[in-house]
C-alpha positions in Angstrom: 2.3 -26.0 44.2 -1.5 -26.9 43.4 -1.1 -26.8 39.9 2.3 -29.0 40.1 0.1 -31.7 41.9 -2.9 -31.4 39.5 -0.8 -31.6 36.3 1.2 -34.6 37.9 -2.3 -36.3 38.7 -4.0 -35.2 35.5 -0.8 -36.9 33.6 -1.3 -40.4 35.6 -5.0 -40.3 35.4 -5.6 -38.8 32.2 -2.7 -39.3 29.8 -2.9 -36.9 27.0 -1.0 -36.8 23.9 0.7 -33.8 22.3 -1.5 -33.2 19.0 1.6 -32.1 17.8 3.9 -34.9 17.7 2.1 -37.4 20.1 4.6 -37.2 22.7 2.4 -36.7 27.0 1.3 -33.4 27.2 2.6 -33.0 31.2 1.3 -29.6 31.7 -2.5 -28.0 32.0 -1.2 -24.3 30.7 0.3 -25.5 27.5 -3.2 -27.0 26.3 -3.1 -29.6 23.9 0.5 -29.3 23.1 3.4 -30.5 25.1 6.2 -28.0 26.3 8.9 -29.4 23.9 6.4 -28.4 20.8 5.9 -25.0 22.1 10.1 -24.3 22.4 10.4 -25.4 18.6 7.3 -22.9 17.6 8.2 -20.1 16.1 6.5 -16.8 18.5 7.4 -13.4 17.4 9.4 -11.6 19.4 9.7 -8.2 17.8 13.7 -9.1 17.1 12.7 -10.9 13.7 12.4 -8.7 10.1 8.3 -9.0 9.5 6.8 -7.2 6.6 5.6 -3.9 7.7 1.8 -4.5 6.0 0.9 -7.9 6.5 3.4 -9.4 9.5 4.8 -11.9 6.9 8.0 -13.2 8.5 11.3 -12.4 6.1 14.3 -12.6 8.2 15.6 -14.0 11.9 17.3 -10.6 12.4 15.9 -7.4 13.2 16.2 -4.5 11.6 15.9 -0.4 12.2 14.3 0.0 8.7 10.4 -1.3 7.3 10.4 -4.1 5.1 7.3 -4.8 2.6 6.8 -8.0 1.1 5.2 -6.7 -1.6 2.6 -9.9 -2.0 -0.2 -7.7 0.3 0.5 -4.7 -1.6 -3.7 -4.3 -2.9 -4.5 -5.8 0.3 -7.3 -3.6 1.9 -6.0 -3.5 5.5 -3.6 -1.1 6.8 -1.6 -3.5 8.7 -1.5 -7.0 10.1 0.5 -8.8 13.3 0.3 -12.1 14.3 1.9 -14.1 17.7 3.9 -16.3 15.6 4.2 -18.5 12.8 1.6 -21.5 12.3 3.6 -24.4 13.0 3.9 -27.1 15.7 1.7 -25.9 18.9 0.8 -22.8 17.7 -0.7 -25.0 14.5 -1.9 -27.9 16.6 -3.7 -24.9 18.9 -5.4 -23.2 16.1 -6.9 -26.5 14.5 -8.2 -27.8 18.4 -9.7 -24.1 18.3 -11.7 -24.7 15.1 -13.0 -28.0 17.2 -13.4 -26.6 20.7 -13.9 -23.1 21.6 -10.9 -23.3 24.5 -7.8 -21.8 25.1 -5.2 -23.0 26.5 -3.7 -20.3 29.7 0.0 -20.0 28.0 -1.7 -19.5 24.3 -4.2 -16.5 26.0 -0.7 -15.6 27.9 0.9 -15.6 24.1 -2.3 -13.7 22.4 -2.6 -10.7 25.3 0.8 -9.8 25.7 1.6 -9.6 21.8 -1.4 -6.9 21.6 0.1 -5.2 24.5 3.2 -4.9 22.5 1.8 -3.9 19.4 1.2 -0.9 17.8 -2.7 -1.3 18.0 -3.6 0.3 21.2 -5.6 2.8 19.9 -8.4 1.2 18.4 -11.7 1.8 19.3 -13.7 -1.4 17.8 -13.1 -5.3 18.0 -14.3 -7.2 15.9 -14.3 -11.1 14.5 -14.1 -12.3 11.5 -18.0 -13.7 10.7 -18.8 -17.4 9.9 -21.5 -18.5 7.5 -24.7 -19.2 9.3 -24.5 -22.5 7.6 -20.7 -22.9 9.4 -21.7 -21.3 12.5 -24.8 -23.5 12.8 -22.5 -26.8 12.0 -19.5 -25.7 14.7 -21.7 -24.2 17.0 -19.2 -21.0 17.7 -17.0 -18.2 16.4 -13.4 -19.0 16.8 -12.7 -15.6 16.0 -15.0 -14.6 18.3 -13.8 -16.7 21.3 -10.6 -15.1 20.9 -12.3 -11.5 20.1 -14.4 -12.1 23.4 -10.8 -12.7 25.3 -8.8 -9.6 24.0 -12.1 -7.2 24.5 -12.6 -8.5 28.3 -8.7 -7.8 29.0 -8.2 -4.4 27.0 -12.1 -2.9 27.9 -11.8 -2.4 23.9 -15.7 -2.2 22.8 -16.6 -5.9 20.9 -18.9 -5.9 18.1 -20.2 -9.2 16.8 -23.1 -8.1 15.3 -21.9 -5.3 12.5 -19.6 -7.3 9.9 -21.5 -10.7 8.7 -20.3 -13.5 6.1 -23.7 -13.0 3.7 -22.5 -16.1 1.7 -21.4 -19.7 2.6 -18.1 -19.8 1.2 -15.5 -23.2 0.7 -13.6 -24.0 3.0 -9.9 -23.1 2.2 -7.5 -25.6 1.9 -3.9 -26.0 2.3 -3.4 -26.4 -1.3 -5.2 -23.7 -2.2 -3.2 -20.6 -4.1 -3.8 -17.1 -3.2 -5.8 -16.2 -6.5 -8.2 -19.4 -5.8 -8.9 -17.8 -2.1 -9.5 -14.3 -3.3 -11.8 -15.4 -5.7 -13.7 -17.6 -3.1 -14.0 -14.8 -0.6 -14.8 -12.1 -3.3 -18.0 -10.1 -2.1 -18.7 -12.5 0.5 -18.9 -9.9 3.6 -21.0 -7.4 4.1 -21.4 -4.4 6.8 -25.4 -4.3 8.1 -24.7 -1.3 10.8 -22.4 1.0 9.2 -23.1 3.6 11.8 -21.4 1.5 14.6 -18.0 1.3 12.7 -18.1 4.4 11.0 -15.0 6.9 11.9 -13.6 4.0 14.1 -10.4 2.5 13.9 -10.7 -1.5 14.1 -9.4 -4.3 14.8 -10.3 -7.4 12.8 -9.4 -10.5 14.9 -9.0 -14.2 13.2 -7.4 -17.6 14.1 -4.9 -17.7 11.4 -3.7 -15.3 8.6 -3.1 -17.4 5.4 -3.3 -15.2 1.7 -4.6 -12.3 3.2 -7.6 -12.8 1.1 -10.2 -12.9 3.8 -9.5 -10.1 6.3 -8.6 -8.0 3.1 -12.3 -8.3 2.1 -13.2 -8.1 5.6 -10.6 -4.5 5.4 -12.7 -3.4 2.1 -16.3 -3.1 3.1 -15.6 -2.0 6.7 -13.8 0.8 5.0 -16.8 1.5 2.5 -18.7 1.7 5.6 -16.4 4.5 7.1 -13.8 2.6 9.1 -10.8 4.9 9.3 -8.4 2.4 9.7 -8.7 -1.7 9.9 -5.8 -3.3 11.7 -5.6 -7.7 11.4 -4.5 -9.3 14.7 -4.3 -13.4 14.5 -2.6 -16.3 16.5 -1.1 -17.4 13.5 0.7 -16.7 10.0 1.2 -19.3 8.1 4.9 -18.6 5.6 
């Protein structure tokens, strides 16, 4: 009943528009989305065909067999899952993450329940995709780590901030850009400066959205040459 009466007073007081399609955003939960955005978004249910390695989505209609999409194929990552495709709120969420470190209660809902009902249980390390200083010092936080902090304080899962770093201040990867031009960007930009901390774990890389692959695949790689035994990819997003 609160919550009715401070969304219907936060709506007259405070009008906010969707930052999806501009329409009132009439509910707190939903963030800066409205609820009309969120039912077109596309969140993975576990009914839809993804591809087995990287979560890309290939078909509406599930299946009893694994799929491979064959594009992540020398990706260094053993698997990746994401809570649905980036598009509508689930885009507009991930952008207002880049610019706030919030989010929303549904989106956390959304995030926590698809770990609980994935296959990655069993990991014994969290841990964010880095930022540049130069980028961290211009955004003033992780949004990988905001998200990392939230899935480690629900699961008990041990967090690691500290172990994986960005050692060079890469471009910023644009829509347009194609897969070989964000490989190349992120080639030898990560780097592992305590090995012992990840070594013999299983990990799980967290990030905002999964685009080529190119990043966490790099992230995958040196965690790996550091003695990681397996390096899972969780993210809101995946973009098609």
């Amino acid at each position: 009943m609160f919550h009715k009466i401070f969304d219907s007073l936060l709506t007259l007081a405070y009008p906010q528009a969707c930052q999806a399609c501009d329409n009132s955003v009439e509910n707190s939960a939903d963030g800066i989305a409205c609820r009309l955005c969120w039912k077109k978004t596309n969140i993975f249910s576990g009914a839809e065909i993804l591809c087995a390695k990287c979560g890309a989505f290939l078909q509406a209609k599930s299946s009893n067999f694994q799929t491979f999409c064959h594009r992540c194929d020398g990706h260094f990552y053993d698997s990746a899952r994401a809570v649905g495709i980036y598009d509508h709120a689930l885009a507009a969420s991930v952008l207002h993450l880049k610019r706030e470190p919030f989010v929303a209660q549904n989106l956390r809902k959304l995030f926590l329940s698809r770990f609980q009902n994935s296959e990655f249980q069993n990991v014994a390390l969290i841990v964010p995709v880095p930022l540049s200083k130069k980028r961290f010092l211009e955004r003033g936080f992780n949004q990988a780590a905001v998200l990392s902090k939230i899935l480690a304080k629900q699961s008990g899962i041990k967090l690691d901030e500290h172990s994986l770093v960005r050692q060079t201040d890469t471009p910023m990867h644009r829509v347009g850009m194609d897969g070989k031009a964000r490989a190349v960007s992120v080639e030898n930009a990560f780097d592992v400066k305590r090995p012992k901390f990840v070594e013999g774990a299983k990990v799980l890389l967290i990030d905002d959205v999964f685009t080529s692959g190119a990043t966490v695949s790099n992230c995958a790689k040196v965690l790996k040459k550091s003695g990681a035994t397996k390096v899972y990819v969780f993210t809101l997003a995946k973009t098609l």
